[in-house]
N, C-alpha and C positions, 0 to 999 in steps of 0.2 A: 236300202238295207242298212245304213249308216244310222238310222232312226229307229231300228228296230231297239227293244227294252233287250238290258243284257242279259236275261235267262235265255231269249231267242235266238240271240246272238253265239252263244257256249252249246246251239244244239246244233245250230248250223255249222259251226266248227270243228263241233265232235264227229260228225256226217261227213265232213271234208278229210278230216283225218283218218278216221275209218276206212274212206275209199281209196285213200293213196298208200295206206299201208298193206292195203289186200291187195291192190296191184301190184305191188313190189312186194307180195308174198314178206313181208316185216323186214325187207331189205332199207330201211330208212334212219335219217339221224334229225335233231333237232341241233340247227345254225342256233348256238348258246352262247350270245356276248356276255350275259351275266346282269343286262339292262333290263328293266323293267319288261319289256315287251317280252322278251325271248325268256324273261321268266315265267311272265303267266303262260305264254305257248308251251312252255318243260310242263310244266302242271297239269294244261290239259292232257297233253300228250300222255303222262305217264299215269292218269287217271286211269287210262285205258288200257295203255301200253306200257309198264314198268321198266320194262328191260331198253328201251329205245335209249340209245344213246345222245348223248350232249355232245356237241364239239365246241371246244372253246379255241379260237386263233389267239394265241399270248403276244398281243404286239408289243408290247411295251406301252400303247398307247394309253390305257386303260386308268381309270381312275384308280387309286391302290383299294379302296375299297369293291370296285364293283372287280375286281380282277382275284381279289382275296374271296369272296363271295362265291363266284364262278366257279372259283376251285374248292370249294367246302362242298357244293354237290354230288351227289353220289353219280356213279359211272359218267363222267366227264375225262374224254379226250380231248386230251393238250396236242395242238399243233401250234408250228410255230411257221413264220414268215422265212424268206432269206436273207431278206434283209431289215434291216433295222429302218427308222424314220427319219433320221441323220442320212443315211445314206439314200433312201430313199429320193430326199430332197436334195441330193447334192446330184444325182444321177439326172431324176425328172427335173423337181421343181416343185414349190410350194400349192397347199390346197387354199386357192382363198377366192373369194366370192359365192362360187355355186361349184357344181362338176362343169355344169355345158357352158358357162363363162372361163371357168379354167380350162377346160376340153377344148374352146373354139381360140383362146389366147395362144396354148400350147401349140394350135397347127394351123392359126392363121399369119402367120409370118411370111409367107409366100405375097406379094401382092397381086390382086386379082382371083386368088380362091376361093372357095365359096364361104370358109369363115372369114377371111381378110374382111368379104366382101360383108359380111354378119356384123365384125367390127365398127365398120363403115358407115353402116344405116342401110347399103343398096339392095338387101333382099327384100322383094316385093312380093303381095299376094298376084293370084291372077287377077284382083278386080282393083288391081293398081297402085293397093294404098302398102304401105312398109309392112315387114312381118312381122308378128309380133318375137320372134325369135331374135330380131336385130338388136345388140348389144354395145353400141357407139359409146357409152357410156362408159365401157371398160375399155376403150380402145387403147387410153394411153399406157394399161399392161402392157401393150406390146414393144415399150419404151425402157419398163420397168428395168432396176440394177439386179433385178433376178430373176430367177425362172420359175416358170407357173406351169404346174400340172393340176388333172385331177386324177393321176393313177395311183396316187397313195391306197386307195380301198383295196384295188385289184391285187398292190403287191400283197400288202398288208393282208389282208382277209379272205380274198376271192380264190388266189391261188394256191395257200395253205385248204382252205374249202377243196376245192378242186382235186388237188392231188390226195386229199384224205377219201375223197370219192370216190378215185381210180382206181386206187389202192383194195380199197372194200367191195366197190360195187353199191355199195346205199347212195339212195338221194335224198336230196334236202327237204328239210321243213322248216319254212324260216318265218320271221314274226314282221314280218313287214307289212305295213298299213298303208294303202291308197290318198289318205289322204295329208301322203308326209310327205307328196311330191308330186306336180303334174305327171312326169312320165311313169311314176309308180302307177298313177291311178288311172292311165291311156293303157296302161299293161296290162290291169284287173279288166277294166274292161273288154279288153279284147281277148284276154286267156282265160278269165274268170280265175278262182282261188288256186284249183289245180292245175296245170299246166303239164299235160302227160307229153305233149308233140315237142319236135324241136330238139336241137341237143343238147340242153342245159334243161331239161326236165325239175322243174320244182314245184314245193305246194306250201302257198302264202295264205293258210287257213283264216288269218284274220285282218284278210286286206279290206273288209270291209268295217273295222272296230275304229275308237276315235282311243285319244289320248285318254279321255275322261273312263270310256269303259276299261281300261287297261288299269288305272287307278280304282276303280269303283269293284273291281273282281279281286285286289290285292286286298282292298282295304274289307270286304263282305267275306271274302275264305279266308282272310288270317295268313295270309301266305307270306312266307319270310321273303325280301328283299334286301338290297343292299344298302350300307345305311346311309351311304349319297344323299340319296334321295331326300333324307330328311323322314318326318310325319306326313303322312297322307289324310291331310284333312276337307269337311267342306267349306266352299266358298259361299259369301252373302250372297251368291244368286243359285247355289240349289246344287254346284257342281263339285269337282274336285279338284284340287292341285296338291300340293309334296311344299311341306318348308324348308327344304334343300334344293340340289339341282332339281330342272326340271328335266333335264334331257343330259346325257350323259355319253356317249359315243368314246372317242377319243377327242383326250386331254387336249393334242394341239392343234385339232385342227380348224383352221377359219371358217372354213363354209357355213354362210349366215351370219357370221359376227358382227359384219356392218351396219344388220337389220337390228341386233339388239337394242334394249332401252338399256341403260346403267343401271346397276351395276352387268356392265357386259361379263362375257363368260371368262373372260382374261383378267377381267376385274377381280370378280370373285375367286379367281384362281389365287390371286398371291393375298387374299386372306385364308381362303381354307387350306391353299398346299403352297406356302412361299418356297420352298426348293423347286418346286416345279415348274413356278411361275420363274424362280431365279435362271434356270435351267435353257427356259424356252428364250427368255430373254434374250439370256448372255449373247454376245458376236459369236458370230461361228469361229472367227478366226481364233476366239479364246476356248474354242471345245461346246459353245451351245448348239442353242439352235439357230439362232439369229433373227426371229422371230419379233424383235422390237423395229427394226427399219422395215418391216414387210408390214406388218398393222398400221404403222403412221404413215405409209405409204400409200394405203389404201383406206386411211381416215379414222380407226379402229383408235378407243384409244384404249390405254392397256393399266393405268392405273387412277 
């Protein structure tokens, strides 16, 4: 489906959304970070469905542009988190490598658990040879002079989500795409787009669209985006990319920073936003974030 051209792409979507909003009799909202994705999902959505609500989670984490953006839309609900990202991390622990390398750091401290053991190298398949799950490579996190989580999303996002649920009764429509993670796209598989079963009921209409269609539908409707992003132009081989960020999420967090080429994301941070690069930098003990000994700690470099 991934291959499919994107007019075929926006009918199968449309189809997806259709059938989960008649299930939940228009009981539904659109998860609206104000990012490219979860913009063209508002789009389709309200192609159809006008009235459907945006919820936007105000973390603080947000680019100022794509957070000012978010809130220039029309019927957008503001939640907000309980906690802030300072405290966040003083609570858990910082987001850095992946989620499931911060996931298996944060609660393999035990020795002999079965992340200890993930750490380690000792999980094997049945046909003998190591998993490919094993993460020895980050083991000396578990050394680190700080703490590693990956529950930043959940406070930050998921549980504001959450309780805006409860609260109303609608379920989600979120803009997540399969191929922005293995266990994203083990989930499409095996739930497919809508996911009615289970107690977290949501529907990932466009789990099957790549980065390029999500640009190639901004850039053929005209559709306002946030100006992060930059120009939405084509590349010499046919495709698309943004002469801004390319990806946007929240401002501090690591996950995948190590993978970048330079200018990494921390890089280009204290050109386009030096207070916020200042901000993240700074020691904790002077009111930052502390966020300069956690990246050279884990080889990141930051300017």
């Amino acid at each position: 489906m991934q291959r499919l051209p994107l007019p075929h792409k926006i009918q199968i979507t449309t189809a997806r959304i259709i059938e989960w909003y008649q299930h939940y009799n228009g009981k539904v909202y659109v998860a609206f970070s104000g990012g490219k994705d979860s913009t063209v999902l508002l789009d389709i959505v309200r192609r159809i469905y006008p009235d459907v609500p945006a919820v936007f989670s105000d973390t603080g984490l947000e680019f100022p542009e794509v957070r000012q953006f978010a809130m220039s839309r029309d019927n957008v609900v503001v939640v907000k988190p309980e906690m802030n990202f300072r405290k966040v991390i003083e609570v858990y622990g910082y987001p850095v490598v992946s989620k499931r390398v911060a996931d298996t750091v944060e609660y393999g401290h035990k020795p002999g658990s079965f992340r200890w053991k993930e750490l380690h190298g000792e999980i094997m398949r049945s046909n003998g040879t190591p998993s490919e799950f094993n993460c020895e490579k980050w083991c000396y996190l578990l050394d680190a002079p700080f703490k590693v989580s990956s529950r930043c999303c959940a406070v930050m996002k998921k549980r504001p989500m959450k309780k805006y649920a409860k609260e109303t009764g609608r379920v989600p429509i979120i803009a997540t795409m399969a191929n922005e993670s293995r266990s994203r796209r083990a989930t499409w598989l095996r739930m497919g787009c809508n996911a009615f079963s289970g107690k977290k009921p949501s529907s990932q209409p466009m789990s099957f669209w790549t980065e390029e269609d999500v640009l190639e539908y901004l850039y053929t409707y005209q559709i306002p985006y946030a100006p992060v992003y930059g120009e939405i132009i084509k590349t010499d081989g046919g495709g698309w990319t943004t002469t801004g960020e390319k990806r946007t999420g929240c401002v501090f967090c690591a996950f995948g920073a190590h993978l970048e080429k330079a200018p990494n994301r921390f890089q280009r941070l204290k050109t386009t936003h030096p207070k916020l690069w200042s901000y993240c930098m700074k020691p904790w003990e002077e009111h930052g974030l502390g966020m300069q000994r956690v990246l050279e700690y884990i080889g990141v470099p930051i300017e």
